[in-house]
C-alpha positions in Angstrom: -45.1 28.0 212.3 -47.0 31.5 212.5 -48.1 32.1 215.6 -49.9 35.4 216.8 -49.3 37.5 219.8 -52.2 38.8 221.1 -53.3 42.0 222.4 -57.2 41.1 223.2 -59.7 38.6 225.1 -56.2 38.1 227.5 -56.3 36.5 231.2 -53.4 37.8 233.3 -52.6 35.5 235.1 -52.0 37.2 238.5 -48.8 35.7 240.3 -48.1 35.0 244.3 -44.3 36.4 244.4 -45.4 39.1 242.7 -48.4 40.2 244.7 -46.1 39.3 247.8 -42.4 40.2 246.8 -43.1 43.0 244.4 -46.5 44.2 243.7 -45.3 47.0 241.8 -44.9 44.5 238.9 -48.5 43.8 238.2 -49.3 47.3 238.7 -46.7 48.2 236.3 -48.4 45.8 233.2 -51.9 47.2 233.9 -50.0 50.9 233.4 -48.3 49.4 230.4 -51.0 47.3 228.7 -53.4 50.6 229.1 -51.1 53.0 227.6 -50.4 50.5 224.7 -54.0 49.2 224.2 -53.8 45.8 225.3 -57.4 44.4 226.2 -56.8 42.2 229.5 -58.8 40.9 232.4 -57.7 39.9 236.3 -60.0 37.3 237.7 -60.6 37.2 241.6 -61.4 33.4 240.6 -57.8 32.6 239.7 -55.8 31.0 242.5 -51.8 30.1 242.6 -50.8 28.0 239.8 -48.5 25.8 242.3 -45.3 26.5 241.0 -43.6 26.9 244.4 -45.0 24.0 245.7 -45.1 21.9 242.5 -40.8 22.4 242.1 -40.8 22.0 245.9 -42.2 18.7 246.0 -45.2 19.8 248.0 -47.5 19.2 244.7 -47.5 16.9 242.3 -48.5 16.6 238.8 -51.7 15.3 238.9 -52.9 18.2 241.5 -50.6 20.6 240.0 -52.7 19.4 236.3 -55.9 19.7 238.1 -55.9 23.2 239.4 -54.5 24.0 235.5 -57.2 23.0 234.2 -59.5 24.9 236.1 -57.3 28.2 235.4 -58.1 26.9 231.4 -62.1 26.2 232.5 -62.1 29.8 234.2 -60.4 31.4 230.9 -63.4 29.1 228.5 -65.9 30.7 230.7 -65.0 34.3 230.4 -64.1 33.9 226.7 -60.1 35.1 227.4 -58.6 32.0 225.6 -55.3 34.1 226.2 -53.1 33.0 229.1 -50.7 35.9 229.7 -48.3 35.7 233.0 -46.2 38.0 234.8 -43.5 35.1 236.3 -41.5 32.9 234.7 -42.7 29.8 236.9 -46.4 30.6 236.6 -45.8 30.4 232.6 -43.7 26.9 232.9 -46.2 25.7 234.8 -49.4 26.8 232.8 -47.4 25.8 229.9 -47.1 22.2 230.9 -50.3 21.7 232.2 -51.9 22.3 228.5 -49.8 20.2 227.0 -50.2 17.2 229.5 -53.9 17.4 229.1 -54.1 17.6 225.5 -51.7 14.9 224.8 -52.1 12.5 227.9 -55.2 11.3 227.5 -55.1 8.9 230.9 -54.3 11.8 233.2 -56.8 14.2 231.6 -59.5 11.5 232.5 -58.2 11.5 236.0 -58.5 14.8 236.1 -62.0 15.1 234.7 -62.9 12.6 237.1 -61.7 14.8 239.9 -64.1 17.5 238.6 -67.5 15.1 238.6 -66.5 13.5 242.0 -66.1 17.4 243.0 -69.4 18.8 241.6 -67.6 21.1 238.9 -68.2 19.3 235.9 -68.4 22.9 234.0 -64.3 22.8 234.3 -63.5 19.6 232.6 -61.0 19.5 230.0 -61.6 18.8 226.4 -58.5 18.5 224.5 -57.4 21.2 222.5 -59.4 23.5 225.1 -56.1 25.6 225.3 -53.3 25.4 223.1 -49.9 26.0 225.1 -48.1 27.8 222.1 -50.8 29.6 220.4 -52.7 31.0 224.3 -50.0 31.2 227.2 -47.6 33.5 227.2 -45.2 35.8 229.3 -45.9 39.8 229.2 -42.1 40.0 227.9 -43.6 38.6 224.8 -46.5 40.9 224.9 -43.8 44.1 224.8 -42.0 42.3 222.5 -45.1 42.5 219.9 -45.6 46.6 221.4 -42.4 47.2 220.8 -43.4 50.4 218.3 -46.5 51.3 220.5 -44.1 51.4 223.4 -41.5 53.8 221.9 -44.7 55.8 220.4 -45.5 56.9 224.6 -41.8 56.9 225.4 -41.6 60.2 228.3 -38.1 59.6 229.8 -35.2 59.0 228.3 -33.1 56.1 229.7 -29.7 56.2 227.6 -27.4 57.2 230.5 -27.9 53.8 232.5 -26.6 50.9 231.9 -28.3 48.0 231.8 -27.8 44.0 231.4 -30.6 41.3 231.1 -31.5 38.1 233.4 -34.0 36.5 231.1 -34.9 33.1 234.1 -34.7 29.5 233.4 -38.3 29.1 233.1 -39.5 31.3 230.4 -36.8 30.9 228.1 -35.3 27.0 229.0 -38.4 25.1 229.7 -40.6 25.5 226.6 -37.5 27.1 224.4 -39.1 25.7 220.9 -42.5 28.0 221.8 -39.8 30.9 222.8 -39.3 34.2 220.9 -35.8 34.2 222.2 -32.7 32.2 221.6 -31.8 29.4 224.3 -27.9 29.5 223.3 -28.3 33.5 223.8 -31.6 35.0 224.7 -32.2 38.3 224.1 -36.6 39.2 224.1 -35.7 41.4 226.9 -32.7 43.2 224.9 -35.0 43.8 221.8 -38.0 45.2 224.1 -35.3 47.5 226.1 -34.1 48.7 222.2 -37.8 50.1 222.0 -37.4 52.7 225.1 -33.8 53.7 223.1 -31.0 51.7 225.1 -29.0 49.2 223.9 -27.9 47.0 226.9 -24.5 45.4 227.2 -26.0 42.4 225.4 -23.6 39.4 226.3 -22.1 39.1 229.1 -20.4 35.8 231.1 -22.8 34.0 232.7 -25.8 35.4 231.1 -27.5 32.3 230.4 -26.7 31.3 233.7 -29.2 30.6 236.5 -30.5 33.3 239.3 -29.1 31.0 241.8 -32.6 30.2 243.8 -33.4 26.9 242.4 -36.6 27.6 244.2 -36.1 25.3 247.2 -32.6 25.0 247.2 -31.9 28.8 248.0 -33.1 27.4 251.9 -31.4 23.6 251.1 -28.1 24.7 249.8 -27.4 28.6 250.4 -24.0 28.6 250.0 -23.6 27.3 246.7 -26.9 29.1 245.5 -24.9 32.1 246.6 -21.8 31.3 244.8 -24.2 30.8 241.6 -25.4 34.2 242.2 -22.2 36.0 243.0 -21.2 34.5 239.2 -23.1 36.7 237.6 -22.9 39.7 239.5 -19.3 39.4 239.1 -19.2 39.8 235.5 -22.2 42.4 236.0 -20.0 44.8 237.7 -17.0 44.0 235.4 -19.4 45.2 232.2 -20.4 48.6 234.5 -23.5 47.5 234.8 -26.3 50.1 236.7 -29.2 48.0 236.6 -29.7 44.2 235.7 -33.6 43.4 233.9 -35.6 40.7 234.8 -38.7 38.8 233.9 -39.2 36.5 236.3 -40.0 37.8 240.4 -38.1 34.7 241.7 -34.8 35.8 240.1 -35.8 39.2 240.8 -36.1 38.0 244.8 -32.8 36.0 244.8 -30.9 38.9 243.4 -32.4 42.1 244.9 -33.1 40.4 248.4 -30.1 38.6 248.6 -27.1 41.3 246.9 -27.1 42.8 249.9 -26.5 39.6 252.2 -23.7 39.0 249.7 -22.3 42.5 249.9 -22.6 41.9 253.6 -21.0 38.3 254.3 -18.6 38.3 251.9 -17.5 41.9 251.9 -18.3 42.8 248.8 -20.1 46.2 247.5 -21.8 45.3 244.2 -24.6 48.4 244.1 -26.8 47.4 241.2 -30.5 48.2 241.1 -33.0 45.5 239.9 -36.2 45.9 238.2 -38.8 43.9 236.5 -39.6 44.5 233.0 -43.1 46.4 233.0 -41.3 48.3 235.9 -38.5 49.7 233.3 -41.5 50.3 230.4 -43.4 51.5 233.0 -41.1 54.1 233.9 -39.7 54.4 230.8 -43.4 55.6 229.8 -44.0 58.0 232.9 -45.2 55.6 235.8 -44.5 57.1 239.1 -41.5 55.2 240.7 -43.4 54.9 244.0 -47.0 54.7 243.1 -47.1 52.5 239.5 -43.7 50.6 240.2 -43.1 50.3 243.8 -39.6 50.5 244.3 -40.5 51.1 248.6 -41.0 47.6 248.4 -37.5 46.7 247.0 -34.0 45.9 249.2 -31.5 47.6 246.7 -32.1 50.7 246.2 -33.6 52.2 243.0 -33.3 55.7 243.5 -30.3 56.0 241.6 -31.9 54.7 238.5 -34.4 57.5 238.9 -32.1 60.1 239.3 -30.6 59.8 235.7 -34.1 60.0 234.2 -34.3 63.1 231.7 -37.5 64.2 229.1 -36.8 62.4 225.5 -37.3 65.2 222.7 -39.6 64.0 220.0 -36.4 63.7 217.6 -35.0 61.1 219.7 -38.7 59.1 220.1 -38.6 59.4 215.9 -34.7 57.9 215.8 -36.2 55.0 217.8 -39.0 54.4 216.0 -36.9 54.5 212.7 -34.9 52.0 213.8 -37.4 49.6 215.6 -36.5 46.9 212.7 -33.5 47.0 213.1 -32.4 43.2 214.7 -29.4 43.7 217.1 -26.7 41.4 216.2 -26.6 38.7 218.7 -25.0 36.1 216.8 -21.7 38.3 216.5 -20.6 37.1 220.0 -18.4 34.5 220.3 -20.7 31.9 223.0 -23.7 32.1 220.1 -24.2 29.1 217.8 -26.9 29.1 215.8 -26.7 25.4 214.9 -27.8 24.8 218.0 -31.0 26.9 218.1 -34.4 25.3 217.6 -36.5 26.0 214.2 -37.6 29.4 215.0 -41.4 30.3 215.1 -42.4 33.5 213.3 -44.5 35.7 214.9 -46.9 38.4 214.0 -49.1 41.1 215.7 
């Protein structure tokens, strides 16, 4: 299947942890998406997509479906067909909405129902109003299409930190067969990172592993969340790892709030730095650290990233752009098998 990545007529989809946990994030894609060209709008109609409360058991599907469709109803009106999201859970969710309501036809009636009783008969669902794996998608994805306009407004060169990728259950385990990356060994986030000129330490042990959070159970089960956690930043600091990558601000929260409680109670002193990834192209691309990413607003300190920015010379932006195509050879490591993958999509823009 061809499916197109788009860079116009774009929703983005604004997201509660990030405008509460890290609103550096969403000011990081707006620095991004303008530098690259990417045409996007933020609604103050939007409200949260329930994720939290949906995988909490606070919401359920039917309510969870019915504020979905009015997200797809406000993207009809303003003619941005194109669903983009800046957290993992927010795209899951959105994700699953669509394709309940186009192929459920007794809860899309429910639903619509909901909307006459209501008075907002403008926001019922026709199906095939959105479809989930040609509108929605992640701003990972986004890069992943900018890869060359990325490397093209390159300022800093980031080749003397070492970094390792979290890619978050899900964007890359709950709708894997719409994915641009590979369930048994996702690696969208190491291919967008190759366009700023670093190679990261690609697999690692437990890098398909969860964050630990499990939403809920971080507060139900802390221990064992922790333990979960600790898994991975134990083979982090065995691969000399400077900064772990994430696309999701849940995993982003369980790692860089809770590393230091871990360091703390179990007398450890792991030191890594955590970012998002439109804070890394961000930076990567000259956004102030304070003012575009907002590292103030993170627990482990990222000031030590920072310090080993340096000016890329134009030769090194043309090296990178020469070698854009250039797939990195994920299959060579011994946890891949490529059996096991779904039929992958091909995708253009």
């Amino acid at each position: 299947m061809m499916v197109e990545i788009p860079d116009k007529d774009i929703l983005l989809f604004k997201s509660c942890l990030v405008s509460v946990e890290y609103p550096g994030i969403e000011s990081s894609t707006k620095y991004v998406f303008d530098k690259i060209g990417v045409d996007y709008h933020i609604d103050k109609g939007q409200t949260c997509c329930t994720g939290l409360g949906h995988y909490s058991d606070v919401f359920d599907q039917l309510s969870t479906t019915v504020n979905g469709a009015r997200h797809f109803a406000l993207a009809k009106k303003l003619n941005r067909p194109n669903f983009v999201t800046m957290c993992a859970t927010c795209y899951a969710i959105n994700k699953k909405c669509g394709e309940l309501l186009n192929t459920d036809e007794n809860l899309r009636n429910k639903v619509n129902n909901i909307f006459d009783k209501s008075g907002y008969g403008w926001m019922k669902y026709t199906q095939g109003d959105i479809v989930p794996e040609e509108n929605i998608f992640h701003i990972v994805d986004i890069f992943y299409s900018k890869r060359r306009e990325i490397a093209e407004n390159l300022v800093y060169d980031l080749s003397d930190i070492v970094m390792a990728t979290h890619h978050g259950c899900h964007y890359y385990k709950a709708h894997y067969k719409e994915d641009i990356t590979s369930i048994r060994n996702p690696h969208i986030l190491d291919d967008v990172i190759q366009s700023l000129g670093v190679n990261t330490i690609g697999w690692y042990d437990f890098k398909r592993a969860t964050c630990g959070s499990g939403i809920s159970q971080r507060f139900v089960h802390k221990e064992s969340c922790l333990d979960a956690t600790e898994d991975k930043l134990k083979s982090l600091k065995d691969n000399n790892t400077d900064l772990l990558v994430h696309l999701c601000p849940n995993c982003q929260v369980q790692f860089d709030r809770y590393q230091p409680y871990i360091d703390e109670t179990r007398d450890k002193n792991y030191g890594f730095a955590h970012l998002n990834i439109a804070q890394l192209v961000a930076l990567a691309l000259g956004g102030d650290p304070y003012k575009v990413l907002g590292i103030q607003t993170h627990t482990c300190p990222v000031e030590p990233i920072i310090n080993k920015l340096k000016p890329i010379s134009n030769k090194r932006k043309e090296e990178i752009i020469k070698h854009l195509d250039e797939r990195i050879e994920f299959e060579s490591s011994p946890e891949y098998n490529v059996d096991m993958d779904p039929e992958p999509f091909v995708f253009t823009g």
